[in-house]
N, C-alpha and C positions, 0 to 999 in steps of 0.2 A: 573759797568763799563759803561763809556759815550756809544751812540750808535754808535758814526762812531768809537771808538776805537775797539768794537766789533764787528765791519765790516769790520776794517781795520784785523785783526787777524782771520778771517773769522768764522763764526757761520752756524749752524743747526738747520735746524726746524721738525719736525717730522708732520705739519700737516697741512692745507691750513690755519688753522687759527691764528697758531704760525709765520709763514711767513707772515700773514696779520697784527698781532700785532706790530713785528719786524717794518714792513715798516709805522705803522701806530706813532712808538716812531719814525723814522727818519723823518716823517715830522714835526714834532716838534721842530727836531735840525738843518733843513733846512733855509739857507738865504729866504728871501722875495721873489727874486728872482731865481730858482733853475732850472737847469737842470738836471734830471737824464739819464741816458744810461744804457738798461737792456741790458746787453749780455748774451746769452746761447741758447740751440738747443731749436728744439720744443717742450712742454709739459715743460718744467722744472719750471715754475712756475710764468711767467713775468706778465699775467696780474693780479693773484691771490696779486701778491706782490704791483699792481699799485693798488687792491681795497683796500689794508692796507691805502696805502696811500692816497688814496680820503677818506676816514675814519679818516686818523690822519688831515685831511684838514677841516673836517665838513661836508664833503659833504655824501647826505644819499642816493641819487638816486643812483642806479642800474650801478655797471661799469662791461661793457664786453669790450671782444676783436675788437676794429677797424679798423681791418685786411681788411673787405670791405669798408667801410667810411675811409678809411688811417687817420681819425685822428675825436676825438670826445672833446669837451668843456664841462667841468664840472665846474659850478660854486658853488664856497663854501663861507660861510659867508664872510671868510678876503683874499679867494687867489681863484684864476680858477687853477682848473687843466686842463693840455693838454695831451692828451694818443695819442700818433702821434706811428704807427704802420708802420713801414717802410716797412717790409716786400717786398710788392707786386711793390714798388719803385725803379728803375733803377740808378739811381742818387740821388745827391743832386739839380741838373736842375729842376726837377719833383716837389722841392716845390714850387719857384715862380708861378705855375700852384696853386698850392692849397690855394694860399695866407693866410697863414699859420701864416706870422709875423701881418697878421690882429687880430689875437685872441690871441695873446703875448703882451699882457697888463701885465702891474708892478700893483700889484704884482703875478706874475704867478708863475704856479708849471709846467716844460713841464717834462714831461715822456717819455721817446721812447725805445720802441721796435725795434730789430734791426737794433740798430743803425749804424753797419759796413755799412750800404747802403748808406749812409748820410754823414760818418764822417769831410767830410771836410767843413761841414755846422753846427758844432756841435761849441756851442760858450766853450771860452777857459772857462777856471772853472768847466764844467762841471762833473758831478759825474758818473764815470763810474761802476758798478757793475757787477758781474760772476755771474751768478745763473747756479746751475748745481742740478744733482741728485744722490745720493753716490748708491750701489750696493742693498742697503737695502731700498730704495726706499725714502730716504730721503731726504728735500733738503738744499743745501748748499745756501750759499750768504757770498759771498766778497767784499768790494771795491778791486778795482782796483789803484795801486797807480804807 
């Protein structure tokens, strides 16, 4: 099954590294251009799921959390990823501060974290995901449609 159709029907991964696969086959099936939107609580798995994806990107440097940096540039052979961590952010006001569309070169990969902080700054197309945790300590991922 394609990957976003298996996003769209939502899937399960049982382990930091089945969720980093997952996310590392949807940059693959990503426009040139892409926006992602991770929603879900704390710990459920958003940056685990952006190191898939600087993985399906090329990129081999070290991705954590830029929850203090609100947002970190990762350059890969054919695309930059952007891990913008909204978190700690009051608005969408708060980027023109971080001049942010300075490192939104085509073709980019932007990622964000908490994105409900932001959303009226989020461009249309954008791909929004659920990530959650089921009782067994599992994690889920869904597009959102």
């Amino acid at each position: 099954m394609p990957i976003l159709e298996q996003l769209r029907a939502g899937t399960i991964t049982a382990s930091a590294a089945e969720t980093q696969d997952l996310a590392a086959q949807l940059a693959a099936a990503l426009p040139a251009d892409a926006t992602l939107a991770l929603h879900g609580d704390l710990g459920v798995g958003k940056t685990t799921f952006v190191q898939g994806l600087a993985r399906g990107l090329g990129i081999t440097e070290p991705v954590t959390s830029p929850t203090f940096n609100v947002f970190v540039v990762h350059r890969g052979p054919a695309r930059t990823l952007v891990h913008l961590d909204a978190y700690r952010l009051t608005g969408p006001a708060q980027l023109d501060a971080l001049m942010l569309d300075d490192f939104l070169r085509p073709p980019c990969c932007l990622a964000v974290e908490w994105p409900d902080k932001i959303a009226p700054w989020l461009p249309p197309g954008t791909i929004h995901l659920e990530l959650g945790i089921t009782a067994d300590d599992r994690h889920t991922i869904r597009l959102k449609t």
